[in-house]
Backbone and ligand atoms as CSV (ligand in chain L), in Angstrom:
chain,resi,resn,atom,element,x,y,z
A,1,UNK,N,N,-3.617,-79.074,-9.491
A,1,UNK,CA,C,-3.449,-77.979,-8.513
A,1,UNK,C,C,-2.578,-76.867,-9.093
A,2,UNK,N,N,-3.264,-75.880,-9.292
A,2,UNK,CA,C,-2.463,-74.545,-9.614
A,2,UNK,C,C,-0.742,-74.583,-8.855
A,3,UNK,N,N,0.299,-73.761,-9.351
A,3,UNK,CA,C,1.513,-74.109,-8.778
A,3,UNK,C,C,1.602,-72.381,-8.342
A,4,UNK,N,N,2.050,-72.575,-6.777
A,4,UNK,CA,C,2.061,-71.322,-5.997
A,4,UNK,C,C,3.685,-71.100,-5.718
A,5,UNK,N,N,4.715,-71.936,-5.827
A,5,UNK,CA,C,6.166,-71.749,-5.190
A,5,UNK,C,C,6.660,-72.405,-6.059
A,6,UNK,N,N,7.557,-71.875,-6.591
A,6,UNK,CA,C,8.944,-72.796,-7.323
A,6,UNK,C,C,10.232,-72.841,-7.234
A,7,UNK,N,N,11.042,-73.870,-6.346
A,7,UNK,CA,C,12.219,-73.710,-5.811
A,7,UNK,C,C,13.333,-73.794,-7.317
A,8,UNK,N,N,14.229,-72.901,-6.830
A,8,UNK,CA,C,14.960,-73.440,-7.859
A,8,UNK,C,C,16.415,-74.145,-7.550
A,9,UNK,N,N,17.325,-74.361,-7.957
A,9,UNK,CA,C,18.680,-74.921,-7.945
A,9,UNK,C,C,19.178,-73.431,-8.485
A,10,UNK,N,N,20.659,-73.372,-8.839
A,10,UNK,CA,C,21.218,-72.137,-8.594
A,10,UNK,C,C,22.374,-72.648,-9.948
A,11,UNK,N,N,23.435,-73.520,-9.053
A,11,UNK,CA,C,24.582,-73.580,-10.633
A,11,UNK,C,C,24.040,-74.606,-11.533
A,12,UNK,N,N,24.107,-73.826,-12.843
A,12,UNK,CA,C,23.670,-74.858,-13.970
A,12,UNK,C,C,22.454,-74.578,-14.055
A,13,UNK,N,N,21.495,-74.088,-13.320
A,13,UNK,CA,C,19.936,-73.910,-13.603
A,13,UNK,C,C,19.603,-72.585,-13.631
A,14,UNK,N,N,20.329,-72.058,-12.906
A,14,UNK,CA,C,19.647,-69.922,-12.898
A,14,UNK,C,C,21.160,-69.197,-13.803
A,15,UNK,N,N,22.148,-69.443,-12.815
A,15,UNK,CA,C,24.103,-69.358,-14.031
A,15,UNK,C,C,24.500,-70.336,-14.246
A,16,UNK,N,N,25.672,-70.710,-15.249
A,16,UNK,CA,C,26.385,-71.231,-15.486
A,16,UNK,C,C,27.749,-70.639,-14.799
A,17,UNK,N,N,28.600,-71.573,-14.382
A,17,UNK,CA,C,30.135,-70.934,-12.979
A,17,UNK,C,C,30.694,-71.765,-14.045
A,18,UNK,N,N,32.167,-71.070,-14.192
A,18,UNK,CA,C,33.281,-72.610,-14.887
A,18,UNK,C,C,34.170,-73.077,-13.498
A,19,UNK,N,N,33.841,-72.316,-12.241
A,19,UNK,CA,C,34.369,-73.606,-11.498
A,19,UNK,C,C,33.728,-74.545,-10.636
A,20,UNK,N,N,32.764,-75.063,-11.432
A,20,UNK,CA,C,31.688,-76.485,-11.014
A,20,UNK,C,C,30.698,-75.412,-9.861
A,21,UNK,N,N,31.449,-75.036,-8.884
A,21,UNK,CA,C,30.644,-74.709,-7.727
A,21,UNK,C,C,30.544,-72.947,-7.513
A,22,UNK,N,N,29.487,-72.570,-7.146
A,22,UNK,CA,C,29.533,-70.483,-7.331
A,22,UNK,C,C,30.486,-70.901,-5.725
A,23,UNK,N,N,30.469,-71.579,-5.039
A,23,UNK,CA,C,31.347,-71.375,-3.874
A,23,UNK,C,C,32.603,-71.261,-3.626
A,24,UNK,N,N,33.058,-72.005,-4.990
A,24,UNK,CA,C,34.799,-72.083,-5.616
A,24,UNK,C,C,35.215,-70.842,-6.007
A,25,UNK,N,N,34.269,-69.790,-6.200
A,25,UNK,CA,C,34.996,-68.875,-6.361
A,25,UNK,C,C,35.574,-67.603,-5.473
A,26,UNK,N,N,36.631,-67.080,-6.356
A,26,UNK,CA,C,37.376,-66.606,-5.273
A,26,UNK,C,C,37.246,-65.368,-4.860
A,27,UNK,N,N,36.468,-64.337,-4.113
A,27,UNK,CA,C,36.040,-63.091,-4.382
A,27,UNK,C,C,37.428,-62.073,-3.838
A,28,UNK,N,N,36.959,-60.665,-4.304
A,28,UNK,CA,C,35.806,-59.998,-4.952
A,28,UNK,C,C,35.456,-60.200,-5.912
A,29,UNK,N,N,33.919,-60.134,-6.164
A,29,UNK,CA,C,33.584,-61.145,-7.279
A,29,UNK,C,C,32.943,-59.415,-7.457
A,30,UNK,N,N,32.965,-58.981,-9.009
A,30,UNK,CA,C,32.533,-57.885,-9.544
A,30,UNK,C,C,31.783,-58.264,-10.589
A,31,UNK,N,N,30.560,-57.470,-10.729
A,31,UNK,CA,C,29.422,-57.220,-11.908
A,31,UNK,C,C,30.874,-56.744,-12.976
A,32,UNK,N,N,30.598,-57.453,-14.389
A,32,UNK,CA,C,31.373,-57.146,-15.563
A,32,UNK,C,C,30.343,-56.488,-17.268
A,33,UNK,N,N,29.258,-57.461,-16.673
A,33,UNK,CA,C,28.224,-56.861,-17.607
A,33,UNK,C,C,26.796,-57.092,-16.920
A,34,UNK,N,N,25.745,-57.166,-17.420
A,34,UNK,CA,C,24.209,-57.147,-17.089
A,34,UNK,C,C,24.049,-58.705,-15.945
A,35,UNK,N,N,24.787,-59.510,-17.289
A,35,UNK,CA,C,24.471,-60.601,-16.902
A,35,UNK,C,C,26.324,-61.786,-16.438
A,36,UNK,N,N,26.955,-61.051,-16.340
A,36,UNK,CA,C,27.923,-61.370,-16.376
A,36,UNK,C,C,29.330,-61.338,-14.743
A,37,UNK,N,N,29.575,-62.375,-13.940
A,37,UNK,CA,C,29.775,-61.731,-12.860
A,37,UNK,C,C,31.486,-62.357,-12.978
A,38,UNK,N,N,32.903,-61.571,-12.832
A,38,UNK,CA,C,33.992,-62.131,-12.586
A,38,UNK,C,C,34.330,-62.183,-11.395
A,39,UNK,N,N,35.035,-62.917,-11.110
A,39,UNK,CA,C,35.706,-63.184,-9.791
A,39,UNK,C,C,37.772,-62.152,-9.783
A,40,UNK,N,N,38.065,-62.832,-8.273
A,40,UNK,CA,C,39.422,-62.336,-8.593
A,40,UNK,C,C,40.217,-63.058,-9.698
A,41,UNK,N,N,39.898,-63.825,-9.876
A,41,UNK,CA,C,40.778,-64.790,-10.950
A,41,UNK,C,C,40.442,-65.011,-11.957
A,42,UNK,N,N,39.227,-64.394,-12.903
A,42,UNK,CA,C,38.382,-64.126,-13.658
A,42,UNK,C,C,37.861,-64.828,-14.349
A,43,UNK,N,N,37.028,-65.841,-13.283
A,43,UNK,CA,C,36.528,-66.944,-12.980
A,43,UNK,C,C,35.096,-66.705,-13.819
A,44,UNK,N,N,34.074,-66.920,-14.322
A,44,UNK,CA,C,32.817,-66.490,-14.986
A,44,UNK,C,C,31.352,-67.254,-14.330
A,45,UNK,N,N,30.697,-66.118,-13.533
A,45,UNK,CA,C,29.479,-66.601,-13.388
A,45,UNK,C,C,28.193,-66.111,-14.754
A,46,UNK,N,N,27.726,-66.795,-15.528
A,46,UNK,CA,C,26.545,-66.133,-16.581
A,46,UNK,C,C,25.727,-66.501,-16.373
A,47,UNK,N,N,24.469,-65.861,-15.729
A,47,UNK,CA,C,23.216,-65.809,-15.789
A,47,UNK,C,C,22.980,-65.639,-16.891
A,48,UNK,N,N,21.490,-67.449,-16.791
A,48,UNK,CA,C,21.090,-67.534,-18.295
A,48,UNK,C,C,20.157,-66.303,-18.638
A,49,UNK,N,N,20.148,-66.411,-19.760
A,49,UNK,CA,C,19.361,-65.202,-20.649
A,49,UNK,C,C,18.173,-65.031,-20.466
A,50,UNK,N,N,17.307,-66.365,-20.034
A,50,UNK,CA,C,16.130,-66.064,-20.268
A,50,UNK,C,C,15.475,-65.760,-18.684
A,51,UNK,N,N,16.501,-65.889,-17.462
A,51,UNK,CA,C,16.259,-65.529,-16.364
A,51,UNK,C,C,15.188,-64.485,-15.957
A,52,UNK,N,N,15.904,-63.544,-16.150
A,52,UNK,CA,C,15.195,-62.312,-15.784
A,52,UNK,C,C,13.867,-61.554,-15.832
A,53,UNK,N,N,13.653,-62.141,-17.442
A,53,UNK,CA,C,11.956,-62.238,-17.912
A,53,UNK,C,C,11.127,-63.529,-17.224
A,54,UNK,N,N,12.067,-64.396,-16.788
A,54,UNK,CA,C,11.089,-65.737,-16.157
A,54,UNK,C,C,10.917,-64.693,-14.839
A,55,UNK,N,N,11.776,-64.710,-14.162
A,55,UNK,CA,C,11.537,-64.030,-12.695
A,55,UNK,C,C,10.509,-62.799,-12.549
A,56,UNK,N,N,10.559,-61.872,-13.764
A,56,UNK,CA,C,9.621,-60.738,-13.430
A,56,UNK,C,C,8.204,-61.373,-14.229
A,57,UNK,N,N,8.136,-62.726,-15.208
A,57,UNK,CA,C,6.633,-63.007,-15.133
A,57,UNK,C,C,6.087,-63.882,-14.125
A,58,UNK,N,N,6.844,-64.969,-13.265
A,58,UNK,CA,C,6.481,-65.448,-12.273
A,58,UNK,C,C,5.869,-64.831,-11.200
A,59,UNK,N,N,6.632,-63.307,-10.779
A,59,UNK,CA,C,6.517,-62.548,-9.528
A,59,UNK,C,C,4.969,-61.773,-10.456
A,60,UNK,N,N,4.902,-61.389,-11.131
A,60,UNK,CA,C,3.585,-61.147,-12.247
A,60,UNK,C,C,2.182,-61.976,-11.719
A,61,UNK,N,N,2.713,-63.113,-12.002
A,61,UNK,CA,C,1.317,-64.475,-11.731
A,61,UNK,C,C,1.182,-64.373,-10.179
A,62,UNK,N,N,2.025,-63.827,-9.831
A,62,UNK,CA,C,2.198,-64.223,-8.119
A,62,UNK,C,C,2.514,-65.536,-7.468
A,63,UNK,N,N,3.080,-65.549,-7.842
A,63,UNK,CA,C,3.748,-67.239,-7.804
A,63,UNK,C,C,4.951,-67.008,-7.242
A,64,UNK,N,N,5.204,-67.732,-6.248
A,64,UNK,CA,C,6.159,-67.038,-5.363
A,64,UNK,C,C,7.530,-67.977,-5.571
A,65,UNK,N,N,8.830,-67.436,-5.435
A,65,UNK,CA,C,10.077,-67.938,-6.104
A,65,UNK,C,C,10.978,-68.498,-4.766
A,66,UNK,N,N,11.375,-69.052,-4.705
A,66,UNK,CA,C,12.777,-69.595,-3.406
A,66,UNK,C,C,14.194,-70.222,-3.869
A,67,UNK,N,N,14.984,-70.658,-2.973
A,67,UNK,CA,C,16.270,-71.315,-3.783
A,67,UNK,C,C,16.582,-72.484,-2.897
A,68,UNK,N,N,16.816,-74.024,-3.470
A,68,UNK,CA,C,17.529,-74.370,-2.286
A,68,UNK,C,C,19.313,-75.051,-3.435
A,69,UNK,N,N,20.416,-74.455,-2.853
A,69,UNK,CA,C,21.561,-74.702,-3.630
A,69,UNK,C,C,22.268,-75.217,-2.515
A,70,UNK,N,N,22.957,-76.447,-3.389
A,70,UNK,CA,C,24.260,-76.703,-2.271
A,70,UNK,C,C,25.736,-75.862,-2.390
A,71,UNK,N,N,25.657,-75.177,-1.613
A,71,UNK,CA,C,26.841,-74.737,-1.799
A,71,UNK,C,C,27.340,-74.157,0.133
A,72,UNK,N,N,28.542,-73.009,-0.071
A,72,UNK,CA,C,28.533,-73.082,1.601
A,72,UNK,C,C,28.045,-71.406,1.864
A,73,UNK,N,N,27.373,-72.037,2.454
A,73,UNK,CA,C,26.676,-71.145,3.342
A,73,UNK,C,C,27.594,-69.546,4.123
A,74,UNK,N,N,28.636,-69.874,4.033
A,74,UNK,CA,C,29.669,-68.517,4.906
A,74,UNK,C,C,30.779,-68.993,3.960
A,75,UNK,N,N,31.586,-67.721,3.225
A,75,UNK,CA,C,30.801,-67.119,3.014
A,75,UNK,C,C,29.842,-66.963,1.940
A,76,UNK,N,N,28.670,-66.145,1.805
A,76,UNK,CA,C,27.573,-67.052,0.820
A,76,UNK,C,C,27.483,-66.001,-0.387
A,77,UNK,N,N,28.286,-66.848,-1.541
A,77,UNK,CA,C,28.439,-66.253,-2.523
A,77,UNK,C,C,27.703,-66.681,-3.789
A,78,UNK,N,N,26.627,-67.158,-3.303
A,78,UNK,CA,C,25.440,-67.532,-3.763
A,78,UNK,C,C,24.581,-66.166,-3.756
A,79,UNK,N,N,24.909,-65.538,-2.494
A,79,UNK,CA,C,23.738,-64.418,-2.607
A,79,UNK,C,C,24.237,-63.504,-2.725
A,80,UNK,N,N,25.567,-63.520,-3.028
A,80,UNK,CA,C,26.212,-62.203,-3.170
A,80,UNK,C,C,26.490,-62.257,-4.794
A,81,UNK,N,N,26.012,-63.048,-5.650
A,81,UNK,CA,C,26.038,-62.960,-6.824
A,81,UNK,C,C,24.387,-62.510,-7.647
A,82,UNK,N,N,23.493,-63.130,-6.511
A,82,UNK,CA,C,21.693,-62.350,-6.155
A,82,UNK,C,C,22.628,-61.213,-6.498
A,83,UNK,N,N,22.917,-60.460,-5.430
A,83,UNK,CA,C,22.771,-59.132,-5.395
A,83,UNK,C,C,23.343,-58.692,-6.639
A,84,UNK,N,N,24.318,-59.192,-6.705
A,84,UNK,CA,C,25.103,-58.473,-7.481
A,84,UNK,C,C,23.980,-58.631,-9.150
A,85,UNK,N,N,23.692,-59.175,-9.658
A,85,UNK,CA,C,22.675,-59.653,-10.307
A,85,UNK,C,C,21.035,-58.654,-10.212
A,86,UNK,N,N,21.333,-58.291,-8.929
A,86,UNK,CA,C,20.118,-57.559,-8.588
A,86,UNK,C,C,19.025,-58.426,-8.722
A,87,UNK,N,N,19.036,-59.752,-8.349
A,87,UNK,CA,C,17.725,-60.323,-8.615
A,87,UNK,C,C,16.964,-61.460,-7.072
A,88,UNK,N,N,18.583,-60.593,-6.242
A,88,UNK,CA,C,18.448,-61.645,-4.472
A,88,UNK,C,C,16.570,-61.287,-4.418
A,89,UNK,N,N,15.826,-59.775,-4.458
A,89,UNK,CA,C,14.353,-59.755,-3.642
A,89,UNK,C,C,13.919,-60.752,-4.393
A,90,UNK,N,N,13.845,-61.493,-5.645
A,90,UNK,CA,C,12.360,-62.489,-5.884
A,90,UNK,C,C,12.768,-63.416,-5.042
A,91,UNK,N,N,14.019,-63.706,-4.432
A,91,UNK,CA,C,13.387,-65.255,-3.476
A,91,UNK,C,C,13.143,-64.819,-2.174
A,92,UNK,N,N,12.280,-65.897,-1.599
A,92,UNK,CA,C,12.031,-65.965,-0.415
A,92,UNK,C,C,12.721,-66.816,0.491
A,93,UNK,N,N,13.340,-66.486,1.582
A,93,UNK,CA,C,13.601,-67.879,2.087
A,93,UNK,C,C,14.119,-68.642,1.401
A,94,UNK,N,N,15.674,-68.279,0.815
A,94,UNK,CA,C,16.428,-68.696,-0.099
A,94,UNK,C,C,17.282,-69.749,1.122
A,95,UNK,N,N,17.456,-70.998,0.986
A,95,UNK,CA,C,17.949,-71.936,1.466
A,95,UNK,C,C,19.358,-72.937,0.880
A,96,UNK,N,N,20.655,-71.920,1.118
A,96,UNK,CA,C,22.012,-72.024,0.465
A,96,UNK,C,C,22.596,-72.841,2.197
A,97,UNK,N,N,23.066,-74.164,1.333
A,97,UNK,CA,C,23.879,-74.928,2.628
A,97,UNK,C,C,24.235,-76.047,1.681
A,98,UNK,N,N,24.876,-77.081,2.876
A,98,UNK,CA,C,24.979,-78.477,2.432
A,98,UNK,C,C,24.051,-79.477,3.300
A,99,UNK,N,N,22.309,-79.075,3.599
A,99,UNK,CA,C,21.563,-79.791,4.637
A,99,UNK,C,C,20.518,-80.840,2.915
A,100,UNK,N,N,21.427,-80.427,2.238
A,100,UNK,CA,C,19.868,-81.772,1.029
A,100,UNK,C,C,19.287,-80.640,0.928
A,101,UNK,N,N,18.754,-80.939,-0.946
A,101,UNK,CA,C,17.668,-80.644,-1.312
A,101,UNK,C,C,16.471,-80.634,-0.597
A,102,UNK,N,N,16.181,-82.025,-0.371
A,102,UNK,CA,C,14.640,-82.158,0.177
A,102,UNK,C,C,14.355,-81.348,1.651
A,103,UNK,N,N,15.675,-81.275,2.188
A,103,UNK,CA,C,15.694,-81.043,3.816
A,103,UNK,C,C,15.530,-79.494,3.487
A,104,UNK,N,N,15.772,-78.495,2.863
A,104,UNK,CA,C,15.577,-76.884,2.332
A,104,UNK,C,C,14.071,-77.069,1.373
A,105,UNK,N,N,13.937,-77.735,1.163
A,105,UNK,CA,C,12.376,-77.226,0.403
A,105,UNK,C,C,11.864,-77.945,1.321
A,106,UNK,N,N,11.524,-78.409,2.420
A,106,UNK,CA,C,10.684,-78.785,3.822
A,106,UNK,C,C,10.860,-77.877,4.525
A,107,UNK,N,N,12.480,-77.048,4.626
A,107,UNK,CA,C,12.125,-75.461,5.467
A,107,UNK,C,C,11.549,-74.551,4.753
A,108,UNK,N,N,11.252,-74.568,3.452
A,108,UNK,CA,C,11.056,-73.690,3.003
A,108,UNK,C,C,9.604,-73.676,2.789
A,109,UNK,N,N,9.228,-74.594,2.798
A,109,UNK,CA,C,7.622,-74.605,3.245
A,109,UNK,C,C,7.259,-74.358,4.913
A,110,UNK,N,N,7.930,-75.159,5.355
A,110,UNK,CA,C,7.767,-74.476,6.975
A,110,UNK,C,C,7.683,-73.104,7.597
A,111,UNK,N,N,8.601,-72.335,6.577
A,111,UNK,CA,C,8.801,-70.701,6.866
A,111,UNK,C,C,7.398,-70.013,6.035
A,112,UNK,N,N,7.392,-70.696,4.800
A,112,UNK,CA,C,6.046,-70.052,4.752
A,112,UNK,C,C,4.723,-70.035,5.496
A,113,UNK,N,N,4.705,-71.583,5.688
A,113,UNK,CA,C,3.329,-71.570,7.036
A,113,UNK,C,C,3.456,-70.908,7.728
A,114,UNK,N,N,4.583,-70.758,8.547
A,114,UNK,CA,C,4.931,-70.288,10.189
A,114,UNK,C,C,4.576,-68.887,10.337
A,115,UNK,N,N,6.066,-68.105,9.008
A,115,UNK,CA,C,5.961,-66.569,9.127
A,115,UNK,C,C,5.157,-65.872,8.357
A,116,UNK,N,N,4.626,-66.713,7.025
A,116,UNK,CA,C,3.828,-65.864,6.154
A,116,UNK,C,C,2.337,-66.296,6.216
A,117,UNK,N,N,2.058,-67.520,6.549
A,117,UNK,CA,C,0.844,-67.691,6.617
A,117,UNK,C,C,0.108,-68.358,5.708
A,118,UNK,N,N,1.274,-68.811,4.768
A,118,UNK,CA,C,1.099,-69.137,3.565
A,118,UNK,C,C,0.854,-71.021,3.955
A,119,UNK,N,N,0.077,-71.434,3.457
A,119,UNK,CA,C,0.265,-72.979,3.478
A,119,UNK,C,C,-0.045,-73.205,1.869
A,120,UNK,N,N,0.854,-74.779,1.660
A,120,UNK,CA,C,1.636,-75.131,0.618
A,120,UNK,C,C,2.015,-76.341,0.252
A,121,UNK,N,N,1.192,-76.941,-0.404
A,121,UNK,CA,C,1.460,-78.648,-0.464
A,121,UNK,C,C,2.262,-78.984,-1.699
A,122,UNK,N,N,3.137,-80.123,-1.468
A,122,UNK,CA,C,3.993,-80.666,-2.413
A,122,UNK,C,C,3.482,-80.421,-4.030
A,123,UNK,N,N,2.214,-80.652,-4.192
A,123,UNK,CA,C,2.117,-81.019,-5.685
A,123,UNK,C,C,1.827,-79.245,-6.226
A,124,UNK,N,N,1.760,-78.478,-5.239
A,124,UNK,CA,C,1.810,-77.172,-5.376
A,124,UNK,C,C,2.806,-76.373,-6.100
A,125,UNK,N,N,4.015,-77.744,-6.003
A,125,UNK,CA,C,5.744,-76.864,-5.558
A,125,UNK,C,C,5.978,-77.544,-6.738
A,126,UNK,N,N,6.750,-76.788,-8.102
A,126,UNK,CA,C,7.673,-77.121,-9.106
A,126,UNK,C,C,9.210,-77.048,-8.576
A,127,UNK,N,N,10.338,-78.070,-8.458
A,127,UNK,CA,C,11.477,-77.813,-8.018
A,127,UNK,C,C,12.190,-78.053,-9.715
A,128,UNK,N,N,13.009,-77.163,-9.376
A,128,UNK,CA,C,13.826,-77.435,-10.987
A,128,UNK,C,C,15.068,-77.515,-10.986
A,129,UNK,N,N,15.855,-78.242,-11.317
A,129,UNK,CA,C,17.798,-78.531,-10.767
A,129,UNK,C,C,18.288,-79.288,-11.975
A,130,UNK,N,N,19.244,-78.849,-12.470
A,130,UNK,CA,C,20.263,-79.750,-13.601
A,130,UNK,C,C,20.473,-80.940,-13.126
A,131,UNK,N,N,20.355,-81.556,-11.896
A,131,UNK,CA,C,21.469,-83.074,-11.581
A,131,UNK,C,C,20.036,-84.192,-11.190
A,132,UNK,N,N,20.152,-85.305,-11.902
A,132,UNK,CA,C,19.166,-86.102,-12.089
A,132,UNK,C,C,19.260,-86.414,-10.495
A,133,UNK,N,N,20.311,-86.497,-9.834
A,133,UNK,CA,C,20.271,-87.155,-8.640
A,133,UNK,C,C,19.296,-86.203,-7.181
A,134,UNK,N,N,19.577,-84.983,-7.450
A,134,UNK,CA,C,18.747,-83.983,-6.973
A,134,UNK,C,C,17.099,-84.494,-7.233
A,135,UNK,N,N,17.049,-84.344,-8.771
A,135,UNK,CA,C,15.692,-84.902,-8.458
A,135,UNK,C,C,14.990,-86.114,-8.058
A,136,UNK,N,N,15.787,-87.288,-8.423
A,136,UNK,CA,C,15.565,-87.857,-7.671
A,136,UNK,C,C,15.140,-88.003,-6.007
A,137,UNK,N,N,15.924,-87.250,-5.354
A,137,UNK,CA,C,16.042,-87.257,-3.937
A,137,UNK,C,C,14.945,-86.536,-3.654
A,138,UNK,N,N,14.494,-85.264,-4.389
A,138,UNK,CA,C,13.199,-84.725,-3.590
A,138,UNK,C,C,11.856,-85.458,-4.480
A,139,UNK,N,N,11.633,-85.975,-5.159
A,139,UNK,CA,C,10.532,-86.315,-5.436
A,139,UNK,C,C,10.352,-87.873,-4.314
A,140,UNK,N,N,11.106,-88.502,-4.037
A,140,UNK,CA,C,11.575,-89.050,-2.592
A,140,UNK,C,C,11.047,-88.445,-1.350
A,141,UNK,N,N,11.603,-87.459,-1.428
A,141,UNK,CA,C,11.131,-86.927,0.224
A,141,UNK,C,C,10.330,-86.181,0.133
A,142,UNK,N,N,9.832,-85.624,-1.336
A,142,UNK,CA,C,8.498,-84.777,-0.946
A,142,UNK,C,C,7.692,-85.184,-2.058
A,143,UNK,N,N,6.784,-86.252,-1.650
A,143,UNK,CA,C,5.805,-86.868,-2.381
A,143,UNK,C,C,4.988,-85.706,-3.155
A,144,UNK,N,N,4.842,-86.103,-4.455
A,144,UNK,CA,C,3.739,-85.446,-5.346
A,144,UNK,C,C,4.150,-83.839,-5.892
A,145,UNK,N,N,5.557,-83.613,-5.578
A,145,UNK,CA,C,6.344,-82.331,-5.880
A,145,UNK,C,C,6.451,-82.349,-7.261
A,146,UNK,N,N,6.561,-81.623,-8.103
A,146,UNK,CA,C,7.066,-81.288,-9.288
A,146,UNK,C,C,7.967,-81.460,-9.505
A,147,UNK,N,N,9.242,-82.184,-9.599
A,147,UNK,CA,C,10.493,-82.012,-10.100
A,147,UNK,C,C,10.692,-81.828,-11.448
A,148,UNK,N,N,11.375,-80.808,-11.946
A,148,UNK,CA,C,11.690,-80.639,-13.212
A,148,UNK,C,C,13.245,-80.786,-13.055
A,149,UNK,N,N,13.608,-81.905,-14.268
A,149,UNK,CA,C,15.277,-81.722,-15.023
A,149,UNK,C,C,15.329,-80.987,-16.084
A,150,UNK,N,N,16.294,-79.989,-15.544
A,150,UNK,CA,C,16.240,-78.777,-16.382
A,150,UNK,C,C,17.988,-79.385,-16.786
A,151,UNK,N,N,17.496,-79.635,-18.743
A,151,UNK,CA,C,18.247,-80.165,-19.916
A,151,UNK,C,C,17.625,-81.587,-20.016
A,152,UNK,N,N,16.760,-82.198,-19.672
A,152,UNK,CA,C,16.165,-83.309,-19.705
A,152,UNK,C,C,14.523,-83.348,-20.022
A,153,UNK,N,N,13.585,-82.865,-19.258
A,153,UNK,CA,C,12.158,-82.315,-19.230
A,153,UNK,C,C,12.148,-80.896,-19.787
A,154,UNK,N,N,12.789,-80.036,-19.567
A,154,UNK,CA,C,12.823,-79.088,-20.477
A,154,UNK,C,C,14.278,-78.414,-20.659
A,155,UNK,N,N,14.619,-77.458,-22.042
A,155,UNK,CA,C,15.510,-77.313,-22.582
A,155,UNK,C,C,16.409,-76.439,-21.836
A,156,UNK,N,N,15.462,-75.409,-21.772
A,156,UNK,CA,C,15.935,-74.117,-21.185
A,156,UNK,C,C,15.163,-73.711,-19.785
A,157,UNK,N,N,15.844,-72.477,-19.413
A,157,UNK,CA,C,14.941,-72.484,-17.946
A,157,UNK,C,C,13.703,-71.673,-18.167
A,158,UNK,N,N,13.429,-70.485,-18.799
A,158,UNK,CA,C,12.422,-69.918,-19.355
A,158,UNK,C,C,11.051,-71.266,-19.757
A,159,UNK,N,N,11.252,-72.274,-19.778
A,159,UNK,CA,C,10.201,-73.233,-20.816
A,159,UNK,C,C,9.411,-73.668,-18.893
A,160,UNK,N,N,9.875,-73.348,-17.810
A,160,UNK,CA,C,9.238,-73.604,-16.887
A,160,UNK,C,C,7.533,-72.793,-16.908
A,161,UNK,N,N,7.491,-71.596,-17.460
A,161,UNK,CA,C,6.423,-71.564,-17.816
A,161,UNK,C,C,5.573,-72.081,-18.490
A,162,UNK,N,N,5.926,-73.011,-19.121
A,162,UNK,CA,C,4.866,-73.616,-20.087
A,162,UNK,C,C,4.369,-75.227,-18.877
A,163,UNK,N,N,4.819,-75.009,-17.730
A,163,UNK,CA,C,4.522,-76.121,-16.726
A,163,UNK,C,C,3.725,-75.346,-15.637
A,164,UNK,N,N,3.463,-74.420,-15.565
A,164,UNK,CA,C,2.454,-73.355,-15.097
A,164,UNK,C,C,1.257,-73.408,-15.039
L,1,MG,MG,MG,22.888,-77.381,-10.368
């Protein structure tokens, strides 16, 4: 089955944060370079390199992009590092909380049926996350999903195209 949605994970899979969590940090969090975001304490978020070209050939294929990250939700400095990044429009129905992996890529298919019209079956969906335990849990709750371990199944995050 052709792959139409690919959720991603956020720390460790789209930036690298040095304080474990993008939620630990302490804002105002300011753009420092392209790819480079500091905090007040000059804390380092780096978006990997090969990001940006994955995101504008995915949105290319039409293959539509989402997020589900644990982190906290208010305030959500998950998407305020999107912005800042300039890269918050490719997701849809970006799903930042502490409700589970599997429990955000089940809304996140739900929102597509509901509001877009879009319907979307598991083996449709590539999910990709650094923590073996993540994947574990959604290939669990969402039978026949794609899980990719990203540093395990593939190296870098860019190589998700070659699972396309
Ligand atoms: Mg992660």
């Amino acid at each position: 089955m052709p792959i139409k949605l690919i959720v991603f994970d956020v720390d460790e899979t789209l930036w690298s944060v040095n304080v474990t969590f993008t939620s630990f940090l302490k804002p105002p969090l300011r753009l420092v370079e392209t790819n480079e975001i500091r905090d007040s304490q000059d804390a380092k978020v780096k978006l990997f390199p090969e990001v940006r070209e994955l995101l504008k050939t995915l949105k290319e294929k039409g293959i539509l992009m989402s997020i589900a990250s644990l982190n906290d939700p208010e305030p959500n400095l998950v998407l305020e590092c999107l912005r800042l990044f300039k890269i918050a429009d490719y997701f849809i129905y970006p799903q930042i909380n502490h409700k589970g992996k599997n429990r955000n890529i089940k809304t996140i298919v739900k929102l597509l049926e509901e509001k877009e019209g879009i319907p979307i079956n598991y083996p449709e969906i590539i999910f990709v996350d650094d923590q073996e335990l993540n994947i574990r849990s959604v290939m669990k709750g969402c039978p026949g999903i794609k899980a990719v371990h990203l540093g395990k199944d593939i190296k870098n995050i860019g190589q998700i195209l070659n699972l396309i």
